[in-house]
Residue frames as a rotation matrix with the C-alpha (Angstrom) as fourth column:
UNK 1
-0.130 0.715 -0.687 -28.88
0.450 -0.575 -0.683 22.33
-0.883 -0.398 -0.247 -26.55
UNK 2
-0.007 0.319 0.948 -30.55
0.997 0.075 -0.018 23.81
-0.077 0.945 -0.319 -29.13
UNK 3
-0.888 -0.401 -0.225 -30.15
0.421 -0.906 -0.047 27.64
-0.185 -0.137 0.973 -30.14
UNK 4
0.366 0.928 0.071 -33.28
0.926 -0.355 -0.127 30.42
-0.092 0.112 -0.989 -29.79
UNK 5
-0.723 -0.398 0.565 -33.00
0.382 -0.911 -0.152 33.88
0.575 0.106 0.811 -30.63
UNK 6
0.428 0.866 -0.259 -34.84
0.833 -0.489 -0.259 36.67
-0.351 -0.105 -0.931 -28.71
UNK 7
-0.630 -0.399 0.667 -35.89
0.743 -0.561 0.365 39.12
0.228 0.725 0.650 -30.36
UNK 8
-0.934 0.040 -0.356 -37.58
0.101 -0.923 -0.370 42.56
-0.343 -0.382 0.858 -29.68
UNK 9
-0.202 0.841 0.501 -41.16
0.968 0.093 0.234 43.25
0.150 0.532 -0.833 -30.91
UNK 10
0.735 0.674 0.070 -42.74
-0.167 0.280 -0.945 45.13
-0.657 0.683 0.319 -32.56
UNK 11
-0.306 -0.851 0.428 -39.94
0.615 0.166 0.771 43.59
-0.727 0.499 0.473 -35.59
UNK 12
0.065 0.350 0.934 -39.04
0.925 -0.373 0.075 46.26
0.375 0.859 -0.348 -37.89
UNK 13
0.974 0.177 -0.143 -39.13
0.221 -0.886 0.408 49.23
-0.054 -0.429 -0.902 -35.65
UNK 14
0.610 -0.524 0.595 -36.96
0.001 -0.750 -0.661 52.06
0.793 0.404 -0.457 -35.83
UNK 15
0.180 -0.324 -0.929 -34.43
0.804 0.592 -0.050 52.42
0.566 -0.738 0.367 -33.33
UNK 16
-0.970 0.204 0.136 -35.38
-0.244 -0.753 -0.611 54.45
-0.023 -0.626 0.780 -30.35
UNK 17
-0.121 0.859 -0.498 -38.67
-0.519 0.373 0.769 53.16
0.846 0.351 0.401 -31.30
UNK 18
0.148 0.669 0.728 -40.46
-0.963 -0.069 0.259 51.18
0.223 -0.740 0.635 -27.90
UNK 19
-0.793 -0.434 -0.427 -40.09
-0.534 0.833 0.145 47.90
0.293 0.343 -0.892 -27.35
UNK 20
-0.040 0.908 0.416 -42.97
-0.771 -0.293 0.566 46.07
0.636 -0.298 0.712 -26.80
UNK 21
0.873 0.401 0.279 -42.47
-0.442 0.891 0.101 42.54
-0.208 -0.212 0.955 -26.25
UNK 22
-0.184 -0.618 -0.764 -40.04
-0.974 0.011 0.225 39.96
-0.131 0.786 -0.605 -26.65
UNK 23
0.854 0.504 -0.133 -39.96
-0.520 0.811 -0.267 36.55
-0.027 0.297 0.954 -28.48
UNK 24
-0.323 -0.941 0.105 -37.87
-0.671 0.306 0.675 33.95
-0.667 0.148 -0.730 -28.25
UNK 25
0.824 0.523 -0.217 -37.97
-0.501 0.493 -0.711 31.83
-0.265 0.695 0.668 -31.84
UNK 26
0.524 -0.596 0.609 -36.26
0.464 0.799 0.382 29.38
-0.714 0.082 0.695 -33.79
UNK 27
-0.640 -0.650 -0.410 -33.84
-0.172 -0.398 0.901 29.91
-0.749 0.647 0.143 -36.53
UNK 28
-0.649 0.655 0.387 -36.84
0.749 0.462 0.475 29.03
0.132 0.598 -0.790 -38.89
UNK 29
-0.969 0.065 0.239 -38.08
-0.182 -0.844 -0.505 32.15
0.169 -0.533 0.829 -37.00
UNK 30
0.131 0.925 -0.358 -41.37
0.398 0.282 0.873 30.10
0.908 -0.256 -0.331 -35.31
UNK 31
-0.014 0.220 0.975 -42.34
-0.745 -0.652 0.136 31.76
0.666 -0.725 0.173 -32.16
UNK 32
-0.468 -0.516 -0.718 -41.79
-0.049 0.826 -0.562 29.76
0.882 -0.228 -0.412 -29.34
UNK 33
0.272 0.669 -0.692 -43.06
0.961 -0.224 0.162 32.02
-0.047 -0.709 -0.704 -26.27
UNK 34
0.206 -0.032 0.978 -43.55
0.245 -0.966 -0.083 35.68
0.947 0.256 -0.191 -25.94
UNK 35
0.039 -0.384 -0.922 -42.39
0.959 -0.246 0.143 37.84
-0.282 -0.890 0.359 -22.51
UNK 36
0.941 0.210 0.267 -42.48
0.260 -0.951 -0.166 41.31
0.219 0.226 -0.949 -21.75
UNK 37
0.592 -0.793 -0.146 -38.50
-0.791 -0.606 0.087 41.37
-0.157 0.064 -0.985 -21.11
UNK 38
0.483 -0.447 -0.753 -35.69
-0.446 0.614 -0.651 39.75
0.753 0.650 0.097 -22.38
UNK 39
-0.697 -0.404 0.592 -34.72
-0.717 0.387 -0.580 38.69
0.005 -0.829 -0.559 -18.65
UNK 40
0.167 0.536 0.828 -37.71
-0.620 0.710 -0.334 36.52
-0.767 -0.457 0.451 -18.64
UNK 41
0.920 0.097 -0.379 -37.56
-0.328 0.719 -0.612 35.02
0.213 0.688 0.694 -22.31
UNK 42
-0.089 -0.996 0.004 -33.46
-0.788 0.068 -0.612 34.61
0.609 -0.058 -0.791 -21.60
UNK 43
-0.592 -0.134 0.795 -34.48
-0.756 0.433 -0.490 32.46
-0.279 -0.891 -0.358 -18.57
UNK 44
0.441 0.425 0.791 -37.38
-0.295 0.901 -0.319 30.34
-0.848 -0.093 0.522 -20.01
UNK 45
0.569 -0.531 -0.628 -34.74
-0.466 0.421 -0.778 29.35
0.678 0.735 -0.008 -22.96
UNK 46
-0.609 -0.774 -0.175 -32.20
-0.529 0.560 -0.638 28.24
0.592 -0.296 -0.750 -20.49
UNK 47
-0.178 0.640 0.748 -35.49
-0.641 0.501 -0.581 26.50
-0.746 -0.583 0.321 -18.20
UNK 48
0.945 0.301 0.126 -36.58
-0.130 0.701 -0.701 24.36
-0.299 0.646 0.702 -21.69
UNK 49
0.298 -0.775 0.558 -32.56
0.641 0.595 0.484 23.45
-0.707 0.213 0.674 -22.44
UNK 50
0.804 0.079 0.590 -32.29
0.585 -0.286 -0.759 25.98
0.109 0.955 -0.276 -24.89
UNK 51
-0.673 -0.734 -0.095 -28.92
0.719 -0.679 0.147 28.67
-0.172 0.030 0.985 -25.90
UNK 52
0.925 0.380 0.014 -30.50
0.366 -0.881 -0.300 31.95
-0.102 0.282 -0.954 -26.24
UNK 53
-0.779 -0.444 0.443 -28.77
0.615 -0.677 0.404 34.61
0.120 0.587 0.800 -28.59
UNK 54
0.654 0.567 -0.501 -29.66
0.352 -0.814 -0.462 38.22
-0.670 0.126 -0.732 -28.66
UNK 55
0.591 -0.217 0.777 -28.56
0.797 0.011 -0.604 40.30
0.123 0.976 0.179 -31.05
UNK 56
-0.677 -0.735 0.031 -25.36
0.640 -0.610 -0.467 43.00
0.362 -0.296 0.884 -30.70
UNK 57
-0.743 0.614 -0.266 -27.81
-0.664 -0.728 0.172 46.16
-0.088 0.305 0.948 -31.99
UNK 58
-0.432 0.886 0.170 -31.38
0.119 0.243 -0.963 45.34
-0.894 -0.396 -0.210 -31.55
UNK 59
0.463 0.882 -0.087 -32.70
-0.241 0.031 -0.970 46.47
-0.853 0.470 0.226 -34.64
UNK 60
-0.131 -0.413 -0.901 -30.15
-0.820 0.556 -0.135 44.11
0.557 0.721 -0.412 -36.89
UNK 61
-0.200 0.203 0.959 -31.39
-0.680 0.675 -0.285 40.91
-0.705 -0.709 0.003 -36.05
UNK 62
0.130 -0.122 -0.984 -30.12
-0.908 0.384 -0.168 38.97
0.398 0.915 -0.060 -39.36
UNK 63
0.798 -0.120 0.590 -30.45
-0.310 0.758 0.574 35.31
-0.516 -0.641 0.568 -38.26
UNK 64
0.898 -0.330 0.293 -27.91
0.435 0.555 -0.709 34.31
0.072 0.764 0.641 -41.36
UNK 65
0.173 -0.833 0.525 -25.24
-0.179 -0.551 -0.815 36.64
0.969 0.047 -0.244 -39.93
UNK 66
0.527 -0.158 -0.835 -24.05
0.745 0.559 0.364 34.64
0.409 -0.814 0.412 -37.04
UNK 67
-0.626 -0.766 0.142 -21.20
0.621 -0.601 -0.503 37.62
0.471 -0.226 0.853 -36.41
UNK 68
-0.027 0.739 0.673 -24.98
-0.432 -0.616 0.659 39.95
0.902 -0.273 0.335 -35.29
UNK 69
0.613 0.790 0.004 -25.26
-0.364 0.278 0.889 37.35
0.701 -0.546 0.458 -31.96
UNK 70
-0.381 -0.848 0.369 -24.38
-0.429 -0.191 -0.883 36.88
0.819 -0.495 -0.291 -29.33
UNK 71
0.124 0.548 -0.827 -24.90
0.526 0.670 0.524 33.93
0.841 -0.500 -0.205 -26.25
UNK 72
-0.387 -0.174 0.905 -25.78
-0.704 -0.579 -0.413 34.99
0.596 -0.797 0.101 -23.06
């Protein structure tokens, strides 16, 4: 299986800041599919074979710092 990250949206935002959306992308960080909660984008990664990773702290979401993620 291949690994996806989701990730919060808007990217960049302060923390406490809203979430709006999330995405689940590649390490190349291409969008993949978008989802208004990370329960749905979590599920259509593990529906298309994929590993979803979120990140510890939401608004560090370094893809090159494996030690930030975390499989669920």
């Amino acid at each position: 299986m291949s690994v996806v990250f989701v990730e919060p949206r808007p990217k960049g935002r302060k923390e406490g800041e809203p979430i709006e959306e999330f995405v689940v992308e590649t390490l190349t960080d291409k969008p993949l599919a978008t989802f208004p909660t990370q329960e749905a984008a979590i599920k259509w990664a593990r529906e298309h074979n994929r590993t979803p990773l979120v990140a510890r702290i939401r608004y560090l979401n370094d893809k090159a710092r494996p030690d930030q993620w975390r499989e669920v």
